[in-house]
Each structure stands twice: as C-alpha cells, then as structure tokens.
C-alpha positions in Angstrom: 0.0 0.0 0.0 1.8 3.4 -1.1 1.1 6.0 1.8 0.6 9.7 0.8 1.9 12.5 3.0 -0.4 14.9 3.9 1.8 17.4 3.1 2.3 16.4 -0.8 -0.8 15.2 -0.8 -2.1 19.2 0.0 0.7 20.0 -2.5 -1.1 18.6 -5.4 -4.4 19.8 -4.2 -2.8 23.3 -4.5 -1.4 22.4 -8.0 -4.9 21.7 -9.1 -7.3 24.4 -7.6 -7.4 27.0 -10.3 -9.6 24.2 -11.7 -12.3 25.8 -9.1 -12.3 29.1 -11.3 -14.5 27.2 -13.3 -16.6 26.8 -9.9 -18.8 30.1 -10.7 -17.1 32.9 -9.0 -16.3 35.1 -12.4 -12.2 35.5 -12.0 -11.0 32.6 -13.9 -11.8 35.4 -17.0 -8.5 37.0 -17.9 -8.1 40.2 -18.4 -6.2 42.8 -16.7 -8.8 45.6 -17.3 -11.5 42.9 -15.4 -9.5 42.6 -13.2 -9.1 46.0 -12.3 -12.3 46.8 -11.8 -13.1 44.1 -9.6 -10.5 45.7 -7.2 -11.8 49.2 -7.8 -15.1 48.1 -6.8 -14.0 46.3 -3.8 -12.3 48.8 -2.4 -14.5 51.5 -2.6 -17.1 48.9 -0.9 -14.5 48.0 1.8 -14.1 52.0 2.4 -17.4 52.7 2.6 -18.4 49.7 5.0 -15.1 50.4 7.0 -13.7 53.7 7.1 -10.7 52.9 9.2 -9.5 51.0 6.6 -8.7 54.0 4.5 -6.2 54.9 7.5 -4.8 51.4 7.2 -4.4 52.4 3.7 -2.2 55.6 3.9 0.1 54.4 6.2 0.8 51.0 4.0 3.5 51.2 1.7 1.3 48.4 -1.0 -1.8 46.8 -0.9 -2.8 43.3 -2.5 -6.8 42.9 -3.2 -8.6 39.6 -3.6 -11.9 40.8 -4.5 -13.4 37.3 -4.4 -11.5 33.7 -3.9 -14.1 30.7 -3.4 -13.6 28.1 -1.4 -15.2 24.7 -1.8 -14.8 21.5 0.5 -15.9 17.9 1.3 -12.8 16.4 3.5 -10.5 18.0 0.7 -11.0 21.9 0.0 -9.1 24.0 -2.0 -9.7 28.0 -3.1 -9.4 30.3 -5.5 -8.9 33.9 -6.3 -7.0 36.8 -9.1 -6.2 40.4 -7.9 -3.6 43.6 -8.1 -1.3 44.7 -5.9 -1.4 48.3 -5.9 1.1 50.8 -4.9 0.2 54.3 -4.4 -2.9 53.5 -5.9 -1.4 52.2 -9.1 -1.9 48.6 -9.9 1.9 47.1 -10.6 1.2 43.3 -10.9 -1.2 40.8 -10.9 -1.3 37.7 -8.3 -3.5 34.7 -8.1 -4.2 33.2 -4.6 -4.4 29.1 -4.2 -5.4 27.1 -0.9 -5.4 23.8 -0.2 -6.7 21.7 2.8 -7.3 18.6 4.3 -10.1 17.3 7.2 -13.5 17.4 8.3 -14.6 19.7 6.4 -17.4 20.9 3.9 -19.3 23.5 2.6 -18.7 26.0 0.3 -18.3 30.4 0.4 -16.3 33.5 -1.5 -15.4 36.4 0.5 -13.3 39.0 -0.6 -9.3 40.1 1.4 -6.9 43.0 1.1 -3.6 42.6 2.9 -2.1 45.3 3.6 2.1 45.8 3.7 3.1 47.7 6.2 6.6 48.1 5.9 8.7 48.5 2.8 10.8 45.3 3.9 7.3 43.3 4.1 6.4 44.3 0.2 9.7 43.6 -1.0 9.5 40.2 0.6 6.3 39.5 -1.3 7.3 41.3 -4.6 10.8 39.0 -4.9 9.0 35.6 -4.1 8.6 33.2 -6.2 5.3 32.3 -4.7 4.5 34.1 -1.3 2.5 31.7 1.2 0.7 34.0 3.9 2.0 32.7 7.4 2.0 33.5 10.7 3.6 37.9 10.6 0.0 38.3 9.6 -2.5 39.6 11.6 -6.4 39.6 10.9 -8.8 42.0 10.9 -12.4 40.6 10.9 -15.6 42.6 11.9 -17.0 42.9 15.3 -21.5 43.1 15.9 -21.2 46.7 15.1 -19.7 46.4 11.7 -16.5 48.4 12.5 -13.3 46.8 12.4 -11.0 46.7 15.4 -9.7 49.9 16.9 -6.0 48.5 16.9 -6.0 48.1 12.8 -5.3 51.9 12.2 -2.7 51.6 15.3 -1.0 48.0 14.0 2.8 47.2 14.1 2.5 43.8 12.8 4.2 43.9 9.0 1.0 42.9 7.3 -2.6 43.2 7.9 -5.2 41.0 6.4 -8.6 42.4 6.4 -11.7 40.0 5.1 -14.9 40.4 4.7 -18.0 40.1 2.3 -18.2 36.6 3.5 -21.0 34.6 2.0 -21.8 30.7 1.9 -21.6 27.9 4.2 -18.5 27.1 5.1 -17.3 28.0 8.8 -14.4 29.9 9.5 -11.7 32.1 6.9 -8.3 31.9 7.7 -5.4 32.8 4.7 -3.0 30.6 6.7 -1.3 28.5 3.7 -2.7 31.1 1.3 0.1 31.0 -1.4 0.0 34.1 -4.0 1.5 34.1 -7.2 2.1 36.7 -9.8 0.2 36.3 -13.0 0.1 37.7 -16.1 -3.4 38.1 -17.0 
C-alpha cells in the first residue's frame, strides 16, 4: 500500500485548484482591465463599509486585493482567487491566490481580502517571491456586531494586515494561513 503524505498530498491539491475558477465565482476570466475593476469596486465597498480601513491604507506602503477567492470543500478543500497589488494606488502586478486543505470539512463560500504591507521590507519580501505563502507575521482583521473593524487596525505594528470580509456561503471559518499568491500575467 503506497502512503501519501499529507503534506504532498495538500501540495497537489494546491497544484490543481485553479480548476475551481471554473466553480462560478467570475475570476477565472482574464483580463487585466476585469480585473481591475473588480479591485476598484472592492475597495470603494470595503471604504465605505469600514472607514478605518482607509487609514490602514495611507500608512501602508502596498496593498494586494482579492476581490473574491471561493472556497469549496468535502474532506478535501481547496480555493481560489486573481487580484492587483497596488502601490500608491497604481496597480503594478497581478497575483492569483491558491489554498489547499485537508479534514472534516465541507461546505462551500467566496469572501473577498486585502492585505495590507506595512513596511517596505514586508512588500519587497512579497514582490521578490517566487510564490509568497501568507503565514504566521499576519495579523487579521475581521468585523465585530457593530460592523467596524478593530480599533487596533489603524494603530498595528505587525508587517502585514489581512482584512476580510463580504463573506457569504456555508462554510465555517476564513483563515489565509497557507494562502500562497503568485504573480500572474493576466
């Protein structure tokens, strides 16, 4: 019997998710100009839902927008997404995110994420990568009952700040943790 590790097992699950762009959520289209207003739009809805965010903004030195990855599991998930990563409001390249996972899990949802680079060190380290995998120097932003985010995001030292929202589906929980990002050319 030939035993699989989990880890090349998620591996080849990451390999083969941008077969879920075919899954419905609209960014498996190319085109840079599509892509472009995906991110226009979700940012102007993420600044108008959450006006500290706009703070977050100035003080960031770049700014990578997902403006929807889907996720879709039974036992084996994977996602999907395409966005720009903007610098002083300028898009400068295009990334596509992939996830893998493995467990008891199932469901389905797309929400939409911006990470924001705090540092110049933090974007240069994501812009040189061959494939950047969002790890633990990350700290999330998620909503509390009122809708606003966090008082600490607009007063955050951590390098990068991961803001997600627009969540919508059935699957529990969104964490980017093994959230790889690649650049594309679209």
């Amino acid at each position: 019997m030939t035993h699989i590790s989990r880890r090349t097992f998620t591996l080849g699950l990451m390999a083969g998710t941008p077969l879920l762009a075919a899954c419905g959520n609209g960014v498996g289209s190319p085109g840079a100009a599509r892509i472009d207003a995906r991110v226009d739009a979700t940012l102007s809805h993420m600044y108008a839902n959450y006006p500290n965010t706009r703070t977050l903004a100035e003080k960031s030195t770049g700014i990578l927008v997902m403006p929807v990855v889907t996720e879709a599991s039974f036992m084996v998930g994977g996602g999907f997404g395409r966005g720009a990563l903007r610098i002083n409001d300028v898009t400068v390249d295009y990334y596509s995110a992939t996830k893998g996972s493995v467990g008891l899990q199932i469901g389905a949802q797309q929400f939409a994420h911006v990470l924001f680079f705090m540092t110049e060190d933090a974007l240069e380290r994501f812009r040189r990568s061959s494939g950047w995998a969002a790890g633990a120097d990350i700290e999330y932003v998620f909503n509390d009952r009122g809708e606003n985010l966090r008082a600490e995001t607009t007063t955050s030292t951590s390098p990068v700040v991961a803001v997600i929202f627009g969540q919508a589906g059935l699957l529990a929980g969104v964490s980017l943790e093994g959230m790889k990002y690649n650049r594309i050319i679209p």
